[in-house]
RODO-2510 file (C-alpha; in nm, 4 decimals, decimal comma):
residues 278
     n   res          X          Y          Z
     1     x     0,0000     0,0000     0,0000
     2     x     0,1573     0,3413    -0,1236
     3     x     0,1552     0,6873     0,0419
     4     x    -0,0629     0,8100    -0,2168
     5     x    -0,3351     0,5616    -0,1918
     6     x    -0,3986     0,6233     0,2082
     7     x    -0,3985     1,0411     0,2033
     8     x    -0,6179     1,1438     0,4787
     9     x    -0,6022     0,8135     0,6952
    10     x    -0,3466     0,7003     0,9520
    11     x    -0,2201     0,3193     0,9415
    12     x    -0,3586     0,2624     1,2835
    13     x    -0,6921     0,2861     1,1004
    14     x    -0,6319    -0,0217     0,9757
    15     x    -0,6816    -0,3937     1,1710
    16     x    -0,4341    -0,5566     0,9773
    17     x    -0,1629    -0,2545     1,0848
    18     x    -0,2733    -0,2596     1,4253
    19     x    -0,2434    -0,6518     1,4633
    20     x     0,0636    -0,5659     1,3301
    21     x     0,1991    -0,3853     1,5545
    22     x     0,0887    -0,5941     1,8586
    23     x     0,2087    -0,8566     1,7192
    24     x     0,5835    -0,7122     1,6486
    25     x     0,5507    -0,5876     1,9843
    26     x     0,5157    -0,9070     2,1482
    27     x     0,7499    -1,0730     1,9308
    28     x     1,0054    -0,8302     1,9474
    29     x     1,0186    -0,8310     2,3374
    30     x     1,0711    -1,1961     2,3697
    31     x     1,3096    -1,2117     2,0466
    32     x     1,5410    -0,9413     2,2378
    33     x     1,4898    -1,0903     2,5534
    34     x     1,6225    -1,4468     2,4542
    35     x     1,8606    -1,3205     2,1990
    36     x     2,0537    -1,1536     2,4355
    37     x     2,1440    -1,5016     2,5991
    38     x     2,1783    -1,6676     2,2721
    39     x     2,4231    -1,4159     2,1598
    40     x     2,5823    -1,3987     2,5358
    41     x     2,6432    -1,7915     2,5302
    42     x     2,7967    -1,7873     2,1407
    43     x     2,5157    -2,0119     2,0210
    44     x     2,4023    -1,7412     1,7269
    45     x     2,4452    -2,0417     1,4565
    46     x     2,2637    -2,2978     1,6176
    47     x     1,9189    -2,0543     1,6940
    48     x     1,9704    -1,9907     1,3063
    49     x     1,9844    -2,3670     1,2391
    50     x     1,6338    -2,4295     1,4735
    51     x     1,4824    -2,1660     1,2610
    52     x     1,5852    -2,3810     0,9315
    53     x     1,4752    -2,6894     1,0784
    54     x     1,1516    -2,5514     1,1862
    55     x     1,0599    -2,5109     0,8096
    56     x     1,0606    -2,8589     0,7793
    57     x     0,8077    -2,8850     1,1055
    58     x     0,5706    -2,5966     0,9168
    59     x     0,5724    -2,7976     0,5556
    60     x     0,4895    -3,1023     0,7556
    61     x     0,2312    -2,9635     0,9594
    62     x     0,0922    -2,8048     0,6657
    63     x     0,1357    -3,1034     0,4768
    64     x    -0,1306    -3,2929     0,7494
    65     x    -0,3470    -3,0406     0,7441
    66     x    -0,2485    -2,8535     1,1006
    67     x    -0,1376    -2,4245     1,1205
    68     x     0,2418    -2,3949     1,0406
    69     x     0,3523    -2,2399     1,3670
    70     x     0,2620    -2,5602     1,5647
    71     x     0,4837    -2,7723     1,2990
    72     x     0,7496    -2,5167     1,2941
    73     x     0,7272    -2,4662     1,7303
    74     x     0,7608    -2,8666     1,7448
    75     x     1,0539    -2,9240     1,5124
    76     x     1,2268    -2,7086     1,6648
    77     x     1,1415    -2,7627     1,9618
    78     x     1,3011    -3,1182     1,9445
    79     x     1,5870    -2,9899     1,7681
    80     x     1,6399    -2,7622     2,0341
    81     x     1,6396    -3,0194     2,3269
    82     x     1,8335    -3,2781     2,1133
    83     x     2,1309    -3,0258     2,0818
    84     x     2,0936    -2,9614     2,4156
    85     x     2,1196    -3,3656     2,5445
    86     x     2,3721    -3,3837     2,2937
    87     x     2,6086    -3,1386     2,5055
    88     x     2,7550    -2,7918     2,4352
    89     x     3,0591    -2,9795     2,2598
    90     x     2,8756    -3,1050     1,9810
    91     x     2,6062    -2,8567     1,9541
    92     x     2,8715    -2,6241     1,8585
    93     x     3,0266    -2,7898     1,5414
    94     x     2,9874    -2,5846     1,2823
    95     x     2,9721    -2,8772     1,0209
    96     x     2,7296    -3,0894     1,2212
    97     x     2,4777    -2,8183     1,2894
    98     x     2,5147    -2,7348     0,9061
    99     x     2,4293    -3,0614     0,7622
   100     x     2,1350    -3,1144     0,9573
   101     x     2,0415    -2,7315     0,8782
   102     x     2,0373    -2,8395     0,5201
   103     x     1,9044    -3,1867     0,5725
   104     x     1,5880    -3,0491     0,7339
   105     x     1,5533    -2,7518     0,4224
   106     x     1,5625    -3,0640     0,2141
   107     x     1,2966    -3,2251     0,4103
   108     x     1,0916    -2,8987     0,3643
   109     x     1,1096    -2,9037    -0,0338
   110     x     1,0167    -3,2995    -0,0082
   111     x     0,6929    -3,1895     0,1971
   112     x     0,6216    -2,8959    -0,0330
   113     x     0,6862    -3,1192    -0,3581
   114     x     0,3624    -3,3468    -0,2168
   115     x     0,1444    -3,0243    -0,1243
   116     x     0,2065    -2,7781    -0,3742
   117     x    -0,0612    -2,5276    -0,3044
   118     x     0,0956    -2,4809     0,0203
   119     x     0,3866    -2,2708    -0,1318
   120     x     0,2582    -1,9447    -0,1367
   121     x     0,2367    -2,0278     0,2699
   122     x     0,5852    -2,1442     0,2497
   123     x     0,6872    -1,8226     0,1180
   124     x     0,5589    -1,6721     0,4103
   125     x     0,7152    -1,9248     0,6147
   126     x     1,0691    -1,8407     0,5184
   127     x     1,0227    -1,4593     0,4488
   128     x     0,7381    -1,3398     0,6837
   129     x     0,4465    -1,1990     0,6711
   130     x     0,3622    -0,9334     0,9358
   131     x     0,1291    -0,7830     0,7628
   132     x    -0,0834    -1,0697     0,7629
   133     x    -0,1228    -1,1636     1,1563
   134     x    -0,4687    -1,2415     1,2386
   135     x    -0,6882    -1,2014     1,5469
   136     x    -0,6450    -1,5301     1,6450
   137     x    -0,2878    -1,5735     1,5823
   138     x    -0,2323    -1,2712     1,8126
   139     x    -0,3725    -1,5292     2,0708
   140     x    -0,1367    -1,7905     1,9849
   141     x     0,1688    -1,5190     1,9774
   142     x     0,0955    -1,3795     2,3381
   143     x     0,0221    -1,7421     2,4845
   144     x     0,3518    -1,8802     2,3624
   145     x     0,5479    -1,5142     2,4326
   146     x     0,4204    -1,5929     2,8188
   147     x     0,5370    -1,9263     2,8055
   148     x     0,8869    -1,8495     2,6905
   149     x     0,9565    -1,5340     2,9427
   150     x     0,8258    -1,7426     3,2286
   151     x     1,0497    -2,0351     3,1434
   152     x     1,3312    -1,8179     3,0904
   153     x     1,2267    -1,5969     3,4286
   154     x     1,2653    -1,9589     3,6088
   155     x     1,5759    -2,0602     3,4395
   156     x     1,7713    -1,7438     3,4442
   157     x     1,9830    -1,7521     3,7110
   158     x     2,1900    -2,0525     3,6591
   159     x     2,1576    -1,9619     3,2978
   160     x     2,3631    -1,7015     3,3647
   161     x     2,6144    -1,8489     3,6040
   162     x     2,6794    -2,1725     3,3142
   163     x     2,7454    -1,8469     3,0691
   164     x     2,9544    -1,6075     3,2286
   165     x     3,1204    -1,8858     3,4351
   166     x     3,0830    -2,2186     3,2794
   167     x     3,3590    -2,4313     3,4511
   168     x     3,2755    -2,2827     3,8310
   169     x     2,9248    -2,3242     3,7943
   170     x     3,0046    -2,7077     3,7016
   171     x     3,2309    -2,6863     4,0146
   172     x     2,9236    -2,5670     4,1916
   173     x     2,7022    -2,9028     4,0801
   174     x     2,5001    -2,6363     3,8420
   175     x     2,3239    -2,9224     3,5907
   176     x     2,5291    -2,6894     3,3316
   177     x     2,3695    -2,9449     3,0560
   178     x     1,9952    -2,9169     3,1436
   179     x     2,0252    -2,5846     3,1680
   180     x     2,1447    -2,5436     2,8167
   181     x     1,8931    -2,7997     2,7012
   182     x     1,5765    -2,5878     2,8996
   183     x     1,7347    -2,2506     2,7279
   184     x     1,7620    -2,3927     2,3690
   185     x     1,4095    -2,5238     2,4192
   186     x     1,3310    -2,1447     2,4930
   187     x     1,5412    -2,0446     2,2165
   188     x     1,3216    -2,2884     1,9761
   189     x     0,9593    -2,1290     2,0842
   190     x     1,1500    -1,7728     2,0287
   191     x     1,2427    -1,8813     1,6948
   192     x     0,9274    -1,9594     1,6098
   193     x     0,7322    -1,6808     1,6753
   194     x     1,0231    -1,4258     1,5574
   195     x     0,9367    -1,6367     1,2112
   196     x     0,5784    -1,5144     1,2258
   197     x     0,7332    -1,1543     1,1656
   198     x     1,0421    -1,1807     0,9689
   199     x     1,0251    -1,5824     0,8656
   200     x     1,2648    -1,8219     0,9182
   201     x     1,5631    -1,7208     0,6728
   202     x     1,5523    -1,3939     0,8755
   203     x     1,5190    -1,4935     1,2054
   204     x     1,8373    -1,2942     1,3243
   205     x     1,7356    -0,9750     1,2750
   206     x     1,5171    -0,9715     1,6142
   207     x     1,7120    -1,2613     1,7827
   208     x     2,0587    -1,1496     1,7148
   209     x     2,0789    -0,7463     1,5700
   210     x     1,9201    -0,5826     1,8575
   211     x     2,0533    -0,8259     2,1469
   212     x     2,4253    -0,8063     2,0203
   213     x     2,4039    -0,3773     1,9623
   214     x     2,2319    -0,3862     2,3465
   215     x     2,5718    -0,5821     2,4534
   216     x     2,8090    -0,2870     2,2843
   217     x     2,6152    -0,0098     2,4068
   218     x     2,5000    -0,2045     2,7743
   219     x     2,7906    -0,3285     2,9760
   220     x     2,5546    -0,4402     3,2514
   221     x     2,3186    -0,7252     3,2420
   222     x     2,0343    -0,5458     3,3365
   223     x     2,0619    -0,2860     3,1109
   224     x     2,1253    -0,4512     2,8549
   225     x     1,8574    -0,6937     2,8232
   226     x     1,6127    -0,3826     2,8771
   227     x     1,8127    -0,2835     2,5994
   228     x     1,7803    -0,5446     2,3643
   229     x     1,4001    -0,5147     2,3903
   230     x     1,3756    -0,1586     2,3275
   231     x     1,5983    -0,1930     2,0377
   232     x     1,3985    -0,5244     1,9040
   233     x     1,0550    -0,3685     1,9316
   234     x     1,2260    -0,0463     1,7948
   235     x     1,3406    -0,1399     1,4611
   236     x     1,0120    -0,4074     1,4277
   237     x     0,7935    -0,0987     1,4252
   238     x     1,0482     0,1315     1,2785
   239     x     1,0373    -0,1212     0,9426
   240     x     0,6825    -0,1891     0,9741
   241     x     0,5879     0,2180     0,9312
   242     x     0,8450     0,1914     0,6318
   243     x     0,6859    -0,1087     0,4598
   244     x     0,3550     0,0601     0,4971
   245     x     0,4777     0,3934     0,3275
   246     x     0,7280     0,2476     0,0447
   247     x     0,5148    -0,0939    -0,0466
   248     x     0,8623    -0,2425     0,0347
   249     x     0,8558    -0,6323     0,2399
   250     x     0,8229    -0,5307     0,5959
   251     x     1,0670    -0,8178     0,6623
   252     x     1,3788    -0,7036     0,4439
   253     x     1,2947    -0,3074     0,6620
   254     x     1,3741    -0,4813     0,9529
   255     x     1,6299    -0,7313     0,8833
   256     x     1,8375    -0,3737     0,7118
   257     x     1,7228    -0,1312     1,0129
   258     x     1,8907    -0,4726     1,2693
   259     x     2,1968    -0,4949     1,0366
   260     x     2,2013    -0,0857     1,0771
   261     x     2,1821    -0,0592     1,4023
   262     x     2,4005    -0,3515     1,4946
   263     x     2,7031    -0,1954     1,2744
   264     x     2,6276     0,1726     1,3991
   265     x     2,6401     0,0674     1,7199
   266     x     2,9856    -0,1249     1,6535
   267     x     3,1260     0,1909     1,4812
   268     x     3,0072     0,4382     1,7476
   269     x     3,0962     0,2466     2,0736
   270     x     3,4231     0,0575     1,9336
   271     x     3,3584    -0,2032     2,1977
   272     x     3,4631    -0,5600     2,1564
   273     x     3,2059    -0,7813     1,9632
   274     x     2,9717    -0,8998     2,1941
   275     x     2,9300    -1,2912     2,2863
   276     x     3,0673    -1,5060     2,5620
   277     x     3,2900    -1,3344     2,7742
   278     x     3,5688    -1,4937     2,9604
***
């Protein structure tokens, strides 16, 4: 929709803007939130693979006849806690983590090739499609948004202890393993409600752009996860008011405001790149 077609109105008018801009919102909140612990712990690659392998879960559930997010939430949702049972060792191979991201984008085409009138779905899958949140799906968004800052309200405090002091917390009989397995669980329901908004090949900007600019600008924990929200709910509305005045893909505004912001904030602070710190 063009500038020139709404003269005289306001995008609030609108149900479909103002879903959207709950729904980014809520999204955006828990996306910074958990992002700033994925980026903390160094595990950036594998919350892109769960977003990958949660294609698969959103062909296959569309495949059977069931809503995408509930196929996409469940794949990688087991993904998340197999990596996790696995152990941090193996989780963070590069080349294992990257075969199984393509084995599972495979198993997506092999689902679509059987349900063809599911791609234009698909397409939303993988690029987003903000603009499009329903009623209901605001439900589902704010019901699994609860569900992932509770668990991650209950599991933050040894989270952070295994991240910021991995070996001593072991020392300390911290179940260092669980609690990577419960926050890579978390990580998994994140992912797939950040691919509501941006889809699933853009899943970093909100779970990794705003989280890692919060950790150059924030040197404190607190701050910066308060922080990373602000900034993730910042540039999801930012490129959502952009989309609605340039007809561009709201997704590609805010995967290039996240890139933006991350790099400004590198350039301006000239602080070391954020991640696990010894």
């Amino acid at each position: 929709m063009s500038m020139s077609t709404t003269t005289g109105t306001t995008m609030l008018t609108y149900e479909f803007m103002q879903n959207a801009f709950i729904a980014t919102a809520m999204v955006a909140v828990v996306a910074g939130l958990v992002g700033y612990f994925l980026v903390l712990r160094g595990q950036t690659f594998a919350g892109h693979a769960l977003s990958h392998i949660g294609f698969a879960g959103a062909t296959g559930a569309g495949l059977i006849g069931l809503a995408p997010i509930w196929g996409l939430a469940g794949f990688a949702l087991a993904a998340g806690i197999g990596m996790g049972l696995i152990g941090e060792r193996l989780a963070r191979r590069d080349v294992a983590i990257g075969v199984v991201l393509a084995f599972a984008l495979g198993l997506g085409l092999l689902f679509l090739h059987y349900y063809t009138s599911f791609a234009t779905q698909a397409a939303a899958i993988l690029f987003g499609s903000v603009l499009a949140v329903s009623r209901p799906m605001l439900v589902t968004l704010a019901l699994l948004g609860a569900a992932t800052l509770v668990a991650l309200a209950i599991v933050m405090r040894p989270l952070i202890f295994a991240t910021l002091q991995p070996e001593l917390a072991e020392a300390k009989g911290v179940p260092t393993r669980l609690v990577s397995t419960i926050f890579l669980a978390i990580v998994a329901i994140a992912v797939a409600e950040s691919a509501q908004i941006v889809g699933v090949l853009l899943v970093f900007a909100l779970m990794v752009g705003p989280p890692a600019a919060a950790q150059i600008v924030a040197r404190r924990l607190g701050s910066g996860l308060a922080l990373a929200a602000i900034f993730a709910v910042a540039v999801a509305w930012l490129g959502i008011v952009i989309a609605y005045y340039t007809d561009w893909p709201a997704s590609f505004c805010i995967a290039t405001l996240s890139a933006a912001l991350f790099f400004g904030c590198a350039v301006l602070f000239k602080q070391q790149e954020p991640g696990r710190r010894s």
